[in-house]
N, C-alpha and C positions, 0 to 999 in steps of 0.2 A: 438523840441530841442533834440540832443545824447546827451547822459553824458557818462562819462567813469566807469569802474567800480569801481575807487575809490569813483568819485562822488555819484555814487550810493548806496553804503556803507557807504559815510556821513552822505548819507537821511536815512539810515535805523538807524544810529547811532545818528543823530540827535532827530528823531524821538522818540528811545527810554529815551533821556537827558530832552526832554520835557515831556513827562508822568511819568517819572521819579520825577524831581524835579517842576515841574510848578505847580501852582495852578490849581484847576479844577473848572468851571462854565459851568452851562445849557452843560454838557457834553464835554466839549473842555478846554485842558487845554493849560495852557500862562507862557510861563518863556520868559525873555530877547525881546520880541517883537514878537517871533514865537509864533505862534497856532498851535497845532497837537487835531486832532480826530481821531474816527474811527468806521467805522458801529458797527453792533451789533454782527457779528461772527469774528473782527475782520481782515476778507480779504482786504478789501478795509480801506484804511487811505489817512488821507487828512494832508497838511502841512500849513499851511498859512505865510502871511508876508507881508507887506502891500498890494498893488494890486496883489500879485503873489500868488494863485494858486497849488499845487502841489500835485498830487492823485496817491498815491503809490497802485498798484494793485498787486492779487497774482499774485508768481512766475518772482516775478521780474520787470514786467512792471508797468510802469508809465505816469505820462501825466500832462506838465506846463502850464498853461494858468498865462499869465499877459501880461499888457498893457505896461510898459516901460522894454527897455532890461537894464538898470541901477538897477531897483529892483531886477533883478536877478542875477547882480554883486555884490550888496549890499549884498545877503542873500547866498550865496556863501563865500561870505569875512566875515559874521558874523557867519556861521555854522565854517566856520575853524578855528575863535578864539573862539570859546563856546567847540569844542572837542578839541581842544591844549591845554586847560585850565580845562578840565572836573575832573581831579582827585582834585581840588581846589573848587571845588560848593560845 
């Protein structure tokens, strides 16, 4: 899948709303349904959301794996009302 570079700015932006505010367990933290991780230096982060997948690498690149293209409507449609609303968390 491309994304654009907004999209791609969401997931970095997303990314930091859930280590931000989620709770953390066994290393992975959970706000609003989203899961974000991330190895141990940092390069490499991961996004989760129910079967979807999504491994933000340095310098930009990335890579979705899920099984339905519906979850990734879903979590699209839910990352742009968690940052439309972010100054209210």
């Amino acid at each position: 899948m491309d994304i654009n570079r907004l999209q791609k700015q969401n997931l970095l932006q997303i990314f930091d709303l859930i280590i931000t505010n989620g709770s953390k367990a066994d290393g992975i933290y959970q706000f609003s349904g989203i899961r974000a991780s991330y190895d141990f230096d940092g390069y490499t982060c991961w996004l989760g959301y129910q079967d979807l997948t999504i491994t933000l690498l340095f310098h930009g690149a990335y890579h979705f794996d899920y099984k339905d293209e519906d979850t990734l409507k879903a979590f699209f449609k839910k990352v742009a009302g968690l940052l439309a609303d972010k100054d209210n968390l």
